[in-house]
C-alpha positions in Angstrom: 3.3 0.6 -4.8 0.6 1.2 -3.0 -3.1 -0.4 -2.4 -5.4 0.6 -4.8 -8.8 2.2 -4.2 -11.5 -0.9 -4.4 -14.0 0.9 -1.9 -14.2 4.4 -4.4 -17.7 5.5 -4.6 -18.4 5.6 -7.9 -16.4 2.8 -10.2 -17.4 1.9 -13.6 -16.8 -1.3 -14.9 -17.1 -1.1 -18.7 -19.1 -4.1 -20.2 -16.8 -4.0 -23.0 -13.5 -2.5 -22.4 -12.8 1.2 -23.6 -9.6 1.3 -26.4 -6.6 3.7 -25.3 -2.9 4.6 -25.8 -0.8 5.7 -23.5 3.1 7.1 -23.4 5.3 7.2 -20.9 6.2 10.9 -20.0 7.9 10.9 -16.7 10.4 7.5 -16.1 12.4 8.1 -13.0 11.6 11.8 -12.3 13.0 12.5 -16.0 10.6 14.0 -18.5 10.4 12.0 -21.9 7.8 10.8 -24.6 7.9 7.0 -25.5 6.4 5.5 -28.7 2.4 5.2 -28.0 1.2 2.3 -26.3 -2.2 0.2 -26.7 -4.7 -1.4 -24.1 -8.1 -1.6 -23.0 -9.7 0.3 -19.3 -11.2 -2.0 -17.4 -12.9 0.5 -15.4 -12.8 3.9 -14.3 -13.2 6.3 -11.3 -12.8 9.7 -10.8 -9.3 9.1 -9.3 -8.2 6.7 -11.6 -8.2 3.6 -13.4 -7.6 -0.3 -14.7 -5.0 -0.4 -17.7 -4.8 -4.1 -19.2 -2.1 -4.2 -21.9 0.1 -6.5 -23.5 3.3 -4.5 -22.3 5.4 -4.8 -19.0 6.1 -1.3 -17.6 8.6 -0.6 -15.3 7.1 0.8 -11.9 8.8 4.5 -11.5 7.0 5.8 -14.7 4.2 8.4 -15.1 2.0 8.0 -17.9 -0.4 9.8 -20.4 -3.7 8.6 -21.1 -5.8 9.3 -24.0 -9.3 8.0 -24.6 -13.1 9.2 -25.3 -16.1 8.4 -22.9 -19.6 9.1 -24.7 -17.7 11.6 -27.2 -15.6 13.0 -24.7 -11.6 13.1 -24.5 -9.5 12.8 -21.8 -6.0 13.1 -21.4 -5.2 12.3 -17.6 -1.7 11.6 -16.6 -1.5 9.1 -13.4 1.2 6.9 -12.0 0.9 3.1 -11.6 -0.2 2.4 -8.2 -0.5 -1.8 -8.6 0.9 -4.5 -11.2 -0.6 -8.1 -11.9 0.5 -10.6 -14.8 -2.2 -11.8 -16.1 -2.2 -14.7 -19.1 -3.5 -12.1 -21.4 -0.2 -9.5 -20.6 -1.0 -7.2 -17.4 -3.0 -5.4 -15.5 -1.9 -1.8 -14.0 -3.5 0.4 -11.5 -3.8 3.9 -12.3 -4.0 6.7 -9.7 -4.4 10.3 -11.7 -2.5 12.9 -10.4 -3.9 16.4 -10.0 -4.9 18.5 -12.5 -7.7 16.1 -14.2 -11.5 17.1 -14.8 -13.1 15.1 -12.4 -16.5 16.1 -12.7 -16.2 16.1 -16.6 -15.2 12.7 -16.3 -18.1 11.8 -14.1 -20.6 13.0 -16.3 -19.2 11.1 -19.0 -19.2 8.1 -17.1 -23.0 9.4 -16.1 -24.0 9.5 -20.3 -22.0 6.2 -21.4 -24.4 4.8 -18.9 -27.3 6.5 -20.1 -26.1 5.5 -23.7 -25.5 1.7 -22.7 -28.2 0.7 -21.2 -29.4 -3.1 -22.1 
């Protein structure tokens, strides 16, 4: 696995963690689609993410995301990039692969903000 990207620009740590499911559609270079998953994003960046669910994944998977930001969906697919067990299950590190709406999700990320403010 490799390091994940701490030093990103922009990284949003959500003060209440965002709901999503997730499926495993690649597992060894093999295309497939598991039974949906549950956990919470820690944070986001335009690159990726932090998954923490209850479920142990096995490292040679890709997965499929689904979740809203301020009424928006996104459906990024990413492999995991970093693993830690954590007393609450784990916590995965989630590098998108190509082919995701960045700048959708920035904005997003820009009007949660906007929408969240204390």
């Amino acid at each position: 696995m490799k390091r994940y990207k701490r030093k990103e620009s922009l990284r949003f740590e959500f003060a209440q963690p965002l709901d999503t499911s997730f499926y495993i559609s690649r597992l060894k270079g093999k295309e497939l689609k598991s039974p949906n998953g549950k956990g919470v994003i820690l944070n986001v960046s335009p690159s990726g993410l932090k998954l923490e669910t209850n479920l142990e994944l096995p490292e040679e998977i890709e997965l499929s995301l689904i979740f809203d930001i301020a009424n928006h969906s996104f459906h990024p697919t990413g492999l995991i990039s970093w693993r830690k067990k954590e007393w609450n299950g784990y916590h995965y590190g989630i590098d998108f692969l190509e082919g995701h709406d960045q700048p959708d999700l920035i904005e997003a990320i820009k009007e949660y903000q906007r929408q969240n403010r204390a």
